[in-house]
C-alpha angles and dihedrals in degrees: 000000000000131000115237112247092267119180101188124007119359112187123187137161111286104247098228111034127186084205127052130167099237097041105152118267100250110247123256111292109234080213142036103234085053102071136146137172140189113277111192143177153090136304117198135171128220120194104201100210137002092241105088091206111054114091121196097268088050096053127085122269082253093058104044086047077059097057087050097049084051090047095048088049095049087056094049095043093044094034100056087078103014119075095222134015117194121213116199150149124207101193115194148005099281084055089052091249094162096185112057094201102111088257128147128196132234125204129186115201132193088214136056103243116225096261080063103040083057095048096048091041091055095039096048088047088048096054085046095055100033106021092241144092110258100222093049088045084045093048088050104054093042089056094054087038095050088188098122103016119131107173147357158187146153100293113024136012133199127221142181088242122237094249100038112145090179115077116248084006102160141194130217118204140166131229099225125068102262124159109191136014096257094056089069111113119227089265092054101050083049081053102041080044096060104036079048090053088049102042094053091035081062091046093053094045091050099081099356098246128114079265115229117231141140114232122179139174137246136201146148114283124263137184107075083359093072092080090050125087099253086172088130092064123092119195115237142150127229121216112169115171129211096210107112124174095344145359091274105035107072130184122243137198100229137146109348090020095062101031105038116005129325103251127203129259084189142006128256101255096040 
């Protein structure tokens, strides 16, 4: 097959998707701790750019605002029937990125995976207790602190989090209440466009190398979930690095980390 001639975005099925709409119902379990269910969807890629060379923090502040309209219209397209869509970008081979051309995946899910069970679970607990969303509260107190903040600006701000266990993890948040990625208004992408251009520029520069990470999205559900009041949610983005000490030494999640509680090499601040 042949790619069509794209100049911004191209996004096309994955070819080998862990989710799929017609996968087979699981036959009846003879125990109960021996239970499975149906998990469907759809996988899609998105190359960011025809170039395969040029990376986010290497493309112009239009282009990224590209990737972020693209983005915004996948979550409202697969979201209007999937409970949950989940937006990422694995860069480089140490993340088992396979494909070296800037791309990112998007899977829609009938069904809320456990990192956002949990975050709709403590959100929603949160609203409940204080009255307001965590993640806005949260924003809010780490702009007065300044302690872990990385970057800013009007309308969003980036921060090593409190309770970060990756070095240099990150978490992109914006001021305003905003739930999901297509609620943005047009300020807010240009803005998202430019603190994004800056975060991963600094990346890059820390140890000069096209720095690896993972970075996700998270919003509040949607599918059935749209008629439902999500005000609890707060939209962000993850990013948490594996680069440790160097752009060769990396930090893993071995032995007590995975069996216990991940444990820190450095503070947050630090």
């Amino acid at each position: 097959q042949v790619n069509p001639q794209y100049e911004g975005t191209f996004v096309f099925p994955n070819d080998f998707p862990a989710l799929q709409p017609d996968a087979p119902e699981p036959g009846d379990s003879d125990h109960p701790l021996f239970q499975a269910a149906a998990a469907r969807g759809v996988c899609k890629v998105m190359c960011f750019h025809p170039w395969s060379d040029l990376t986010l923090p290497l493309m112009s502040l239009a282009e990224i605002r590209a990737v972020i309209d693209a983005w915004a219209k996948l979550a409202a397209e697969l979201g209007a029937c999937n409970p949950w869509v989940q937006i990422f970008e694995n860069k480089g081979a140490m993340m088992g990125c396979s494909n070296p051309h800037p791309h990112c995946q998007v899977w829609a899910s009938s069904f809320l995976p456990n990192e956002a069970r949990l975050e709709d679970r403590t959100q929603r607990q949160h609203l409940s207790q204080r009255g307001v969303p965590m993640l806005l509260e949260y924003a809010e107190q780490e702009a007065q602190r300044k302690e872990r903040l990385v970057v800013e600006n009007a309308d969003w701000l980036v921060v090593v989090p409190y309770w970060a266990t990756w070095p240099y993890q990150t978490l992109l948040l914006p001021r305003r209440h905003v739930c999901r990625l297509q609620d943005l208004r047009e300020g807010e992408r240009d803005s998202l466009a430019s603190i994004m251009q800056r975060l991963l520029i600094k990346y890059d520069n820390l140890f000069e190398v096209s720095f690896p990470y993972s970075m996700g999205w998270h919003g509040a559900p949607t599918g059935p979930y749209l008629e439902q009041d999500c005000g609890h949610w707060q939209l962000h983005a993850h990013s948490p690095p594996p680069l440790l000490r160097s752009a060769t030494v990396r930090k893993f999640m071995v032995g007590y980390e995975m069996l216990a509680q991940a444990q820190r090499d450095l503070t947050p601040e630090q």
